[in-house]
C-alpha positions in Angstrom: -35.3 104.9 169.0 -39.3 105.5 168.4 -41.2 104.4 171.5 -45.3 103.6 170.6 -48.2 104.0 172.8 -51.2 101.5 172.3 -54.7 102.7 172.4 -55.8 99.7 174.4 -54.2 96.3 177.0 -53.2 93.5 174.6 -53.3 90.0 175.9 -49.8 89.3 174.8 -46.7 88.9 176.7 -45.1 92.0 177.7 -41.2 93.1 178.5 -39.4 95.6 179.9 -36.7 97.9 179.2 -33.6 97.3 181.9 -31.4 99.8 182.7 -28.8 97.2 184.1 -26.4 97.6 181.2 -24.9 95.2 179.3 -22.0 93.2 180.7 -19.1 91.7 179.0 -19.0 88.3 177.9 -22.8 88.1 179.6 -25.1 86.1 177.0 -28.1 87.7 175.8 -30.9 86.5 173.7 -31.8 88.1 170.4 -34.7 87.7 168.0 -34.2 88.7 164.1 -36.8 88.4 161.3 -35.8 87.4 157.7 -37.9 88.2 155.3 -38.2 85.1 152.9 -40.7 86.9 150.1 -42.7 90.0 149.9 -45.0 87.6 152.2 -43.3 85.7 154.6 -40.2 85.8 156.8 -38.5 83.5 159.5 -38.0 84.3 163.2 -34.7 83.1 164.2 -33.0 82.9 167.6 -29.7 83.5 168.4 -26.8 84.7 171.8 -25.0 87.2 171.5 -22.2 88.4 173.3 -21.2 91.8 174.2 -17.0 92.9 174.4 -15.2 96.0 175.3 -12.2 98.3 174.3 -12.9 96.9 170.5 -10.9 99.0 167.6 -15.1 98.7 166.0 -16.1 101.1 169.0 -13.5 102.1 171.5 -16.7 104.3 173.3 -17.6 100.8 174.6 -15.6 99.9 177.5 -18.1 99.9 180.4 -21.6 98.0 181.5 -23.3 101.5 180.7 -21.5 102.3 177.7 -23.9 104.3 175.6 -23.1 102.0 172.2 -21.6 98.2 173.1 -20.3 96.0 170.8 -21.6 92.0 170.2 -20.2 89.2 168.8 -21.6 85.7 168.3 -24.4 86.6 166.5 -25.2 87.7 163.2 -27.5 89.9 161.2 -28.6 90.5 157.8 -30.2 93.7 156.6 -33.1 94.9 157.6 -33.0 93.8 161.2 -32.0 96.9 162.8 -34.2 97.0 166.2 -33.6 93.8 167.1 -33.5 93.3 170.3 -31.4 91.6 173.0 -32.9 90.0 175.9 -32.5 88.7 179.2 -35.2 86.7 180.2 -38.6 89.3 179.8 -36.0 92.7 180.1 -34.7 94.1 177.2 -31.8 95.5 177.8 -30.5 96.5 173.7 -31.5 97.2 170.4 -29.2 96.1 167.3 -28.4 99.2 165.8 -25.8 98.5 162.8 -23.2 96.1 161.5 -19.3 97.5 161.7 -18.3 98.5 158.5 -16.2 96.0 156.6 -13.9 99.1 156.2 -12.5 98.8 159.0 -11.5 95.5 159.3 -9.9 95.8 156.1 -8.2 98.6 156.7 -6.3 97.0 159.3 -5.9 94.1 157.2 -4.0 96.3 155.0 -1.5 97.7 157.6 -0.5 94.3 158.3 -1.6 94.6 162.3 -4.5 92.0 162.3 -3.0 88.4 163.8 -6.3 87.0 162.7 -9.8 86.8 161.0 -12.3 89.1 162.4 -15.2 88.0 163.9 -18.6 89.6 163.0 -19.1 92.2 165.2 -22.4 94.5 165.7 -23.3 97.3 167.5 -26.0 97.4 169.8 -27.6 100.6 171.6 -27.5 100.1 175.3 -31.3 100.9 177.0 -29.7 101.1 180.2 -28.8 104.8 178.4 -32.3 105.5 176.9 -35.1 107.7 178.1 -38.3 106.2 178.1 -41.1 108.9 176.9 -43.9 106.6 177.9 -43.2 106.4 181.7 -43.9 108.3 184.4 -40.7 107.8 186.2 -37.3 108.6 184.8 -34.2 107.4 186.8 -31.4 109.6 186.6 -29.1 107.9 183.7 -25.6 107.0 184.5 -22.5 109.5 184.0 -21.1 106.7 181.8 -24.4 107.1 179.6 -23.1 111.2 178.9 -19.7 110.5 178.0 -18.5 112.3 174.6 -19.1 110.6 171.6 -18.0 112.3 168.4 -16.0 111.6 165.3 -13.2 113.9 166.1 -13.2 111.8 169.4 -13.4 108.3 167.8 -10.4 109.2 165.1 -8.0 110.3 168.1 -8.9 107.3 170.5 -8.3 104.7 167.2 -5.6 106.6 166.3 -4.1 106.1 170.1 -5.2 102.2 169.9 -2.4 101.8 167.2 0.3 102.7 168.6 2.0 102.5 172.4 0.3 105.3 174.1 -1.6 105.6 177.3 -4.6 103.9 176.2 -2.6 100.3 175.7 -0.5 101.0 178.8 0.5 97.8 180.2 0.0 95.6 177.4 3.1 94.3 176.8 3.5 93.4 180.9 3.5 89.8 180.6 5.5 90.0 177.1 8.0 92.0 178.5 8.6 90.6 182.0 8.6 86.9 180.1 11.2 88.2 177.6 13.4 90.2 180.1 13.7 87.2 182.6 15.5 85.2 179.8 17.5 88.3 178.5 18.6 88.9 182.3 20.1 85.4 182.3 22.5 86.1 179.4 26.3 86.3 180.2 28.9 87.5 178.4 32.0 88.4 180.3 29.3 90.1 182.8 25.9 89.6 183.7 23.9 91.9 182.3 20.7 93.6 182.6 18.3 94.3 179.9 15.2 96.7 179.6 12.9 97.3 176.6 12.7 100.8 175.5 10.0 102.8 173.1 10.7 103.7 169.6 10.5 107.8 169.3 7.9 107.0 167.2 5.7 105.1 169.8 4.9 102.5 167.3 7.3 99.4 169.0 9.8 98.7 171.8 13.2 97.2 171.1 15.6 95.4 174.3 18.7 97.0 174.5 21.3 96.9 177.1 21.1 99.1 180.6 24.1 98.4 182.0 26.6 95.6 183.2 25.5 93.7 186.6 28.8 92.7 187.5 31.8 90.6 186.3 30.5 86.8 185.4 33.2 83.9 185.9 36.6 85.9 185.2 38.8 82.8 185.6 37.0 81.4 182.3 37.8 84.4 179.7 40.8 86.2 181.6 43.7 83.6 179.9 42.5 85.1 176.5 43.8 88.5 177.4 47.4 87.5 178.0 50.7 89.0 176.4 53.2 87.4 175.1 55.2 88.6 178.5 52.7 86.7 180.6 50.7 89.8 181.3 46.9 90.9 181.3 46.2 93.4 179.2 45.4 96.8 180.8 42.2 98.0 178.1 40.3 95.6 175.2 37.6 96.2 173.1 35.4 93.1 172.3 32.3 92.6 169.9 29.6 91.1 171.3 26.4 89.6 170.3 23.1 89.7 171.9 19.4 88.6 171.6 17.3 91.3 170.4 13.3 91.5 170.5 10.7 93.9 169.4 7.1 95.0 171.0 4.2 96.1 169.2 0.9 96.5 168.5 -1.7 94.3 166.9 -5.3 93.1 166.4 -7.3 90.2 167.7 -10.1 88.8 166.8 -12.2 91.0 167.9 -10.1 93.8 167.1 -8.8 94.8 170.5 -5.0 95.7 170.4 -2.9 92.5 172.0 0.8 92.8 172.6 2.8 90.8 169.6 6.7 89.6 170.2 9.4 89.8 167.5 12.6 88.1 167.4 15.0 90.6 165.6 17.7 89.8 164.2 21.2 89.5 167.0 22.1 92.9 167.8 26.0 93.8 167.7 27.2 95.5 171.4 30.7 97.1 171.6 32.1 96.8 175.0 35.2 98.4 176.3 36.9 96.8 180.0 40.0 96.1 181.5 40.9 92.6 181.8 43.4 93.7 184.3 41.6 94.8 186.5 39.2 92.3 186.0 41.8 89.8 187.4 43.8 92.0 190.1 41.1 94.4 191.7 38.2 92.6 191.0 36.7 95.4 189.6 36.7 97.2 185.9 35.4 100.3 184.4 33.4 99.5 181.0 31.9 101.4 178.3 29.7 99.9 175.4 27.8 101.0 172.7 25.6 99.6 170.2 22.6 100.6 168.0 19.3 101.4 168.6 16.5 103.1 167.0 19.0 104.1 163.9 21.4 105.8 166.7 24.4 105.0 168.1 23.5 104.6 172.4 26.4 105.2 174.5 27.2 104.0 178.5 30.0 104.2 180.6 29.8 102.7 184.2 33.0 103.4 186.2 33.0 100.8 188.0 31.6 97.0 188.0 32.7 94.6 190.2 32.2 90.6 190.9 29.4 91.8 193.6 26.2 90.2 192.1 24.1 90.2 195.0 22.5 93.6 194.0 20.8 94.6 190.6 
């Protein structure tokens, strides 16, 4: 940014250059000029409103985030250096429009839930050196973070899939999903947990074991002999509710949890319906697919004892 020095005082209105950052969802002013002829333009007015943690530019996620992304307001070219105002402070200058690229290239993998919003990017002044004053505060540590392409391509590479950077994004999907999943009975209660695909791209549900028996007298007649007896071992097919977590786009191209309802998933459970009925207890053993592989569990003992999970 190129900072001029006048020769003399002008009797115009003057502003200043704030170092308070810009904040998300805060409304700032901007000014734009669009040239109408070789002649004459048009001074236009408009809010914009900064966002963070954006696919656009993952480097802005904080108030003194060297680059920060804006939404609301659009721009045309030739009005880089507009600025963004708060009252007679300036606290950014409109430095480029995102790339159409990279909205479509998301488009493309299918991951974007809806249109993009025009997004800009703005350089923060709260991260600018002033030549022309006397006094230089010390700039925030934010303001010296590393910003490189090597950098950007790992972090948007991250944003794609289930990695630490979206940790805890899928909280209120999961927790919503598992409540109901938790409820299901089948000959037991069961308890359900979603668990991440080896290649970190989605979670599935899948069993984690049988809470206890559910409701013997209702299913134990079925297991009878012809000699009026329970039998000792069966094997029984059962179907379940199946869901899948994973990661897409918003609007402004931040990643948002998205929900799947797969198709029911097949569970092969082995128990005794014996001692189901008799000792009120039973070991089982299921397995059913997951990821493309057969998992495998064997719990030695579940009993009628649903008081603990």
């Amino acid at each position: 940014m190129a900072y001029i020095k006048l020769s003399s005082k002008i009797r115009r209105r003057s502003y200043f250059q704030s170092r308070r950052g810009l904040i998300e969802d805060d409304h700032y002013t901007s000014w734009r000029v669009d040239a109408t002829d070789s002649f004459n333009a048009t001074i236009k007015k408009q809010t914009c409103r900064p966002f963070y943690r954006s696919f656009a530019n993952p480097f802005s996620d904080h108030k003194y985030s060297p680059f920060t992304t804006v939404t609301d307001c659009d721009f045309v070219d030739g009005n880089t250096g507009a600025p963004l105002m708060d009252g007679n402070a300036v606290r950014g200058v409109l430095s480029s429009k995102m790339k159409s690229e990279i909205s479509r290239s998301l488009e493309r993998s299918g991951v974007l839930i809806e249109p993009t919003l025009k997004i800009q990017h703005v350089s923060n002044l709260a991260c600018s050196v002033n030549p022309l004053t006397y006094y230089q505060p010390a700039l925030k540590t934010e303001c010296k973070k590393e910003i490189t392409q090597r950098k950007l391509i790992s972090i948007r590479k991250d944003m794609k899939v289930n990695s630490k950077y979206n940790q805890g994004i899928h909280r209120e999907n999961m927790n919503s999903t598992l409540s109901g999943l938790n409820a299901t009975k089948n000959f037991f209660e069961w308890d359900f947990d979603f668990f991440l695909n080896p290649n970190e791209r989605d979670f599935e549900s899948f069993l984690v074991k049988p809470r206890c028996l559910y409701n013997v007298n209702s299913w134990i007649e079925n297991y009878k002999t012809r000699r009026n007896r329970y039998l000792s071992w069966v094997s029984e097919k059962v179907m379940f509710p199946s869901f899948k977590l994973n990661i897409k786009f918003d609007k402004y191209l931040r990643p948002v949890s998205s929900i799947q309802k797969l198709d029911d998933r097949e569970i092969e459970v082995y128990f005794s319906p014996s001692g189901s009925k008799f000792r009120g207890k039973t070991k089982v053993f299921f397995k059913g697919l997951l990821f493309g592989k057969y998992e495998e569990r064997t719990f030695e003992s579940v009993t009628k004892n649903c008081s603990s999970r």
